[in-house]
N, C-alpha and C positions, 0 to 999 in steps of 0.2 A: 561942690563937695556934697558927699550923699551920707558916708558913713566914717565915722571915726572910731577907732579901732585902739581898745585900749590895752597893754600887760599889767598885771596886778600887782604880784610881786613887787618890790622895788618900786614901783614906778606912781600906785595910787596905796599902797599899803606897807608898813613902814617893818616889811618881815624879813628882808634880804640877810639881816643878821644870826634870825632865830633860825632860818633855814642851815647856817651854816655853821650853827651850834651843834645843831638835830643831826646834821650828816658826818661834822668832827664824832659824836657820842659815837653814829651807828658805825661808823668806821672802827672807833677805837677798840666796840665790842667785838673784832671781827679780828683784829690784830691787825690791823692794816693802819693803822694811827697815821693821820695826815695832816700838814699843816694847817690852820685855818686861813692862812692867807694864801695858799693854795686851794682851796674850797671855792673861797668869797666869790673868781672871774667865773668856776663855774655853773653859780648859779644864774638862771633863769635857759640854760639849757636843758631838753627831757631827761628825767632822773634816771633813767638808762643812761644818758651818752655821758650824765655826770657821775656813774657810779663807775661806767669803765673806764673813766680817767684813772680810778683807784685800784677797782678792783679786773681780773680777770677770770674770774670762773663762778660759771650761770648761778653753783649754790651758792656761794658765798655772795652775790651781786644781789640776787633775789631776798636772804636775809639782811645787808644792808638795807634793802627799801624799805622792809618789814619796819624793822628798829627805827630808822629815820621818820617816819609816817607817826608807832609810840611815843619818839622822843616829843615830834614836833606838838600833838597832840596835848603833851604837856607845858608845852612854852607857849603857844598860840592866844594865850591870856594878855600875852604880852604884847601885843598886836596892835597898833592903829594908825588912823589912816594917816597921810602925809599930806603934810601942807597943800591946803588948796584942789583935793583930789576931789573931794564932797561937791564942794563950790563947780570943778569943772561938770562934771559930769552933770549935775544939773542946770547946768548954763548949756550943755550941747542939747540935752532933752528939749527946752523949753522954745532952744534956735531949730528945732525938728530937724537936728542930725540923728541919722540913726547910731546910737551908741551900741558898741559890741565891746567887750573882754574877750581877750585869747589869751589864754594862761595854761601852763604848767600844772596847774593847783589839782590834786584832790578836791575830791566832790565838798569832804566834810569842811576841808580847807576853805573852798570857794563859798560856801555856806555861811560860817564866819565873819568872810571879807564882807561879803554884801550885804550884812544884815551891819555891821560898823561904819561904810560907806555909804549905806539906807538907799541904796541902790533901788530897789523897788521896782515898780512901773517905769522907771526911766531907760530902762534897758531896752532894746531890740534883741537882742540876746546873746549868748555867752558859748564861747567855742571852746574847748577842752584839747589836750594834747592827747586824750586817750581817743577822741573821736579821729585822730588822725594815723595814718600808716606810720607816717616820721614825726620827731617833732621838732623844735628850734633847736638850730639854722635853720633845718629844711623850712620851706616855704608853707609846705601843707598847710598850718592850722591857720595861715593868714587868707589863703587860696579859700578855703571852706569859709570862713567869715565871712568873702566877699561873693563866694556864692551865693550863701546864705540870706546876707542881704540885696542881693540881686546889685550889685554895684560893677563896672569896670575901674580896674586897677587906679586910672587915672579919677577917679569919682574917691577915691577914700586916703585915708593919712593913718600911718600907727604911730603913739606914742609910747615909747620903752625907756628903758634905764638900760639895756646893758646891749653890747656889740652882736649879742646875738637874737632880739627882738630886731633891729638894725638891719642886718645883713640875711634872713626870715624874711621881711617886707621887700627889701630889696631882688630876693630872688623871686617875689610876686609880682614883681615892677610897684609896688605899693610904697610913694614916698614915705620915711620915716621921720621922725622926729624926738630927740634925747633928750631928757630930763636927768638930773645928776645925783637923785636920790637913792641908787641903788649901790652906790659907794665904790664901786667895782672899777669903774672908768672913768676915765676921765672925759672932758669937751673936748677933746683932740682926736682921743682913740674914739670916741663916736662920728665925730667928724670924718675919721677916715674909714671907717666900716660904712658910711654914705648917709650919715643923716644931714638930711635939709638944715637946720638949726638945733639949738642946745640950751634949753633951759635949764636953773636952777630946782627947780620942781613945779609942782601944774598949778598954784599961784600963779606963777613967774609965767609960766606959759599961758593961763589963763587971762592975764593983763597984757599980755602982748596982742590981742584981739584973734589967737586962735581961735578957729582955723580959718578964718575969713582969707588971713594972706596969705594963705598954701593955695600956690598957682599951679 
């Protein structure tokens, strides 16, 4: 194993809610009011492919992101990290995995996480959705990670919270692996979007002697 491959949202930082607060507000500015539990599955898909879930037309889609980006900016206070995320990531640093992020996140967003997660020097570094043509499902930004780090598919692991980090890694051939923190799915529905195993969060995963037994 060469690089481990992490999503942020949901998965090392505990925002899966505040995002689906931000996107209920920008929605509701918009007259488009949606449920929140129609929201919640689609986050950790690129804010495009979650705003035309709702919306359909480019002005109105585009001042959604606008408002969603002010609201969240406001809520992000409220942000921290999730059991055991701190702990892993400086457990892969220290076993010289190269660690990488692939996230969804705004720059200022991503900014944030890593300064709560104390991220630091422990990184290899951190892949964006805006650095990609498409973003999750599609493959791209897990592809670009593993270019980045110069790894083959079979050489790295991602771990997600939601079906579409999951089925992302999967169309890279990049095994995946679920954590249950993103509230959104369950161990079944990741199960069957193709991940390896299913932890309770990266504690839980972290005591399990990841990633040494990802064969």
């Amino acid at each position: 194993m060469k690089a481990v491959i992490l999503d942020v949202d949901g998965t090392l930082m505990d925002t899966n809610y505040l995002h689906v607060e931000a996107w209920a507000r920008a929605l509701e500015a918009v007259g488009r009011r949606a449920p929140r539990a129609e929201i919640h599955p689609k986050i950790g898909m690129g804010s495009g492919l979650l705003i035309s879930e709702f919306v359909d037309d480019e002005e109105t889609a585009t001042r959604v992101g606008e408002i969603h980006t002010e609201e969240y900016a406001g809520l992000q206070q409220h942000a921290y990290p999730l059991p055991g995320a701190k702990e892993l990531i400086d457990a892969l640093a220290k076993q010289d995995y190269q660690v990488w992020l692939a996230t969804s996140a705004d720059p200022e967003e991503l900014e944030h996480s890593l300064e709560d997660l104390e991220a630091g020097d422990k990184l290899a570094g951190v892949v964006n959705s805006s650095d990609v043509e498409e973003s999750k499902p599609a493959p791209d930004i897990f592809g670009l990670a593993l270019e980045s780090a110069g790894a083959q598919p079979q050489e790295a692991v991602v771990v997600g919270d939601t079906i579409w980090d999951v089925e992302a890694a999967g169309a890279a051939g990049i095994r995946a692996v679920g954590v249950l923190t993103g509230g959104a799915f369950s161990r079944e529905d990741l199960k069957e979007a193709g991940a390896v195993e299913v932890y309770e969060n990266c504690a839980d995963l972290l005591e399990s002697g990841f990633p040494a037994w990802v064969r």
